[in-house]
N, C-alpha and C positions, 0 to 999 in steps of 0.2 A: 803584772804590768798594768792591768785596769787599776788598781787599786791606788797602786801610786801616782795615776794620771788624775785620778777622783782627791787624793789627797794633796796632791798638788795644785789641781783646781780650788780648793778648797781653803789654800794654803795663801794662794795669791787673792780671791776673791778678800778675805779677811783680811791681808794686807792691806787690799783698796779701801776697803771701809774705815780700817784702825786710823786713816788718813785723816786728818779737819777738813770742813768742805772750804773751798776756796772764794771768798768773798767779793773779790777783788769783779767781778759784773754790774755786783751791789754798788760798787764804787764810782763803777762808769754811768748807771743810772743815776745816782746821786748828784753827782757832780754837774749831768747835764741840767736835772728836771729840782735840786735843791737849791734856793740863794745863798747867802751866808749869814742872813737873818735866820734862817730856817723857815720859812717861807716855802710854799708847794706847788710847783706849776702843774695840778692836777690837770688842766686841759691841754697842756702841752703832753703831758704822759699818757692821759686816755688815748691821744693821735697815733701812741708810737709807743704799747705794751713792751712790744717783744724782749726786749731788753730783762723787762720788768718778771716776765710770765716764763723767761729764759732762767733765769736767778731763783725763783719760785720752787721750780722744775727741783733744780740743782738740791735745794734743801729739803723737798722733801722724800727724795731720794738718798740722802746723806745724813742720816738723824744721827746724833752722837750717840759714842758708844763707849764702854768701861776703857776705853785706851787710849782715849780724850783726856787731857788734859783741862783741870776747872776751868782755867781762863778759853780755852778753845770753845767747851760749851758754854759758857756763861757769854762770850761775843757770838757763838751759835743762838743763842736763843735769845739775844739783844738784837741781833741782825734780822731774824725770823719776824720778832713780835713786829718790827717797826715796817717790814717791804710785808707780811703780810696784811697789817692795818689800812695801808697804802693803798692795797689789791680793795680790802671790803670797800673802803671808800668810794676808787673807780669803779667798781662795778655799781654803786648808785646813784653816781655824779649825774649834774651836777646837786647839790645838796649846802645848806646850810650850818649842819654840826652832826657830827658823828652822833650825837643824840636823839638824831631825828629816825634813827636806827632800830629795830625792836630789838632790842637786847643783843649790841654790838660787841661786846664783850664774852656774850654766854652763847654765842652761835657757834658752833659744832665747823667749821669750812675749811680750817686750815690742815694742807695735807700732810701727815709726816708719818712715812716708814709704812704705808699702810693703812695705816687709821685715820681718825678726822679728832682734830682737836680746838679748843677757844681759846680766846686770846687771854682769856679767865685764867687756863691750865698754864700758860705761858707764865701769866705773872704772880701766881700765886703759889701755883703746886710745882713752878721750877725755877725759876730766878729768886724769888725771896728765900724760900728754907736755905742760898746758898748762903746767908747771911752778909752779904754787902748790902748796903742800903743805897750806896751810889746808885746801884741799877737803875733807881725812879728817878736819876735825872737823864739816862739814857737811852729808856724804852718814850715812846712818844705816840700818843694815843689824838692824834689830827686837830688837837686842839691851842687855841692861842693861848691859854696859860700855863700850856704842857711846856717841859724841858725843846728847848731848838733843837732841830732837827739836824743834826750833823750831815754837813756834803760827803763824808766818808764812811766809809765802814769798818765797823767795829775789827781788831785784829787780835788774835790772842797773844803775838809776838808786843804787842804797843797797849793790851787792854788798859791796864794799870794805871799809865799814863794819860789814858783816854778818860777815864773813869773819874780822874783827877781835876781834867779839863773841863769837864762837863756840870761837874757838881761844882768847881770856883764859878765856873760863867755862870749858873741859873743863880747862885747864891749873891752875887754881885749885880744879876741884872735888877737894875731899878722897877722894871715892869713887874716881875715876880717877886721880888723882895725888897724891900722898904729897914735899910739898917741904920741906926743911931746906935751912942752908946747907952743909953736908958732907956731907949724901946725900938722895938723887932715887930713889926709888920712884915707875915714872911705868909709862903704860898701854904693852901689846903693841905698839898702831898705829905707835907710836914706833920698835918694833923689824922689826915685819915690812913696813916699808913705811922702814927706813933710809936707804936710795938718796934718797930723795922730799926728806931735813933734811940742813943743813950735817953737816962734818963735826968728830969730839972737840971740841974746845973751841970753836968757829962751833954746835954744837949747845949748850952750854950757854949758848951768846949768846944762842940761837932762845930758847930757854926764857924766857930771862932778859928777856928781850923784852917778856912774858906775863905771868910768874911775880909773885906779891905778894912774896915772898919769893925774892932775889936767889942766884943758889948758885954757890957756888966754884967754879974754874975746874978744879980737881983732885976734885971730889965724887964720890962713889962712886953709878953709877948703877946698877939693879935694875928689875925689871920687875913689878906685880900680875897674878895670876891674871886671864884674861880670862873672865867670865861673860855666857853666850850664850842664858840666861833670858831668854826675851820678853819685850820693854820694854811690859808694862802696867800 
């Protein structure tokens, strides 16, 4: 009798976990504390955590697990990176640029399942090896030449199309990219994260993909200054 009460505990605990964690918190902070520029009302957030440090809680008590589906973790740890950056930020507001940070990337603070992990491990050792490159325009690191910051949150029922939405917006915004059809003025991400997009002319495909305006297969490409002004 014990045993089957131990295996049935055991049975249902595992169910709960095999579960995706439920985003939708994420979405009610967002929506109150994000514009639709993507714009940050960090002092309106610092007033009024809970919401914020409620949703925190939730993830990292719910780390994904082999019975996750890609897109559940992949908007799991698209959700993660972006309300925990959030978190480091408020905790040293008010501030100028995430840079002003000592190694705001390779700090050890985020909690999940246990352990402490950086926003490093997020974007390097779990989002990129899944090989979509879209992700860099939907993880968002508090800066103005970062990808906007969506009022909603990532769903794995909708990623696909989210993913979609994200990369045509940064790839059309004027602010971040500069498109002609004989030359491409386009953002950093593009360059320091090369590895991640096709190659020569497969990368003006990628573009081209996205792009409103179509550009030569020979275009002279350039990069804009990357500005790490806090996105408020």
């Amino acid at each position: 009798m014990i045993r089957i009460l131990i295996l049935s505990l055991l049975v249902n605990f595992w169910a709960a976990n095999a579960q995706p964690a439920d985003h939708r918190q994420w979405t009610d902070v967002l929506q109150e504390y994000v514009l639709e520029n993507g714009a940050v009302d960090y002092k309106g957030l610092q007033n009024n955590k809970s919401g914020l440090e409620s949703y925190l809680k939730l993830l990292s008590a719910n780390a994904p697990n082999d019975e996750w589906s890609i897109d559940a973790k992949k908007a799991y740890w698209i959700n993660a990176y972006n309300a925990f950056t959030i978190q480091l930020i408020l905790k040293n507001y008010p501030l100028k640029s995430i840079k002003d940070l000592k190694r705001p990337w390779g700090l050890s603070f985020i909690k999940i399942d246990g352990g402490k992990i950086a926003l490093n491990t997020i974007e390097h050792e779990i989002l990129r090896p899944m090989g979509d490159p879209r992700i860099h325009f939907a993880i968002v690191c508090a800066s103005k030449s970062c990808p906007k910051l969506l009022n909603y949150a990532y769903e794995s029922e909708t990623l696909d199309q989210q993913l979609e939405h994200v990369t045509k917006m940064f790839i059309n915004d004027p602010s971040r990219n500069s498109i002609s059809q004989s030359t491409a003025k386009i953002s950093k991400i593009f360059k320091w994260y090369k590895t991640d997009f096709p190659k020569s002319e497969a990368f003006i495909a990628f573009l081209n993909n996205y792009s409103t305006i179509k550009i030569l297969a020979k275009a002279e490409i350039d990069y804009f200054n990357y500005s790490w002004k806090l996105n408020e």
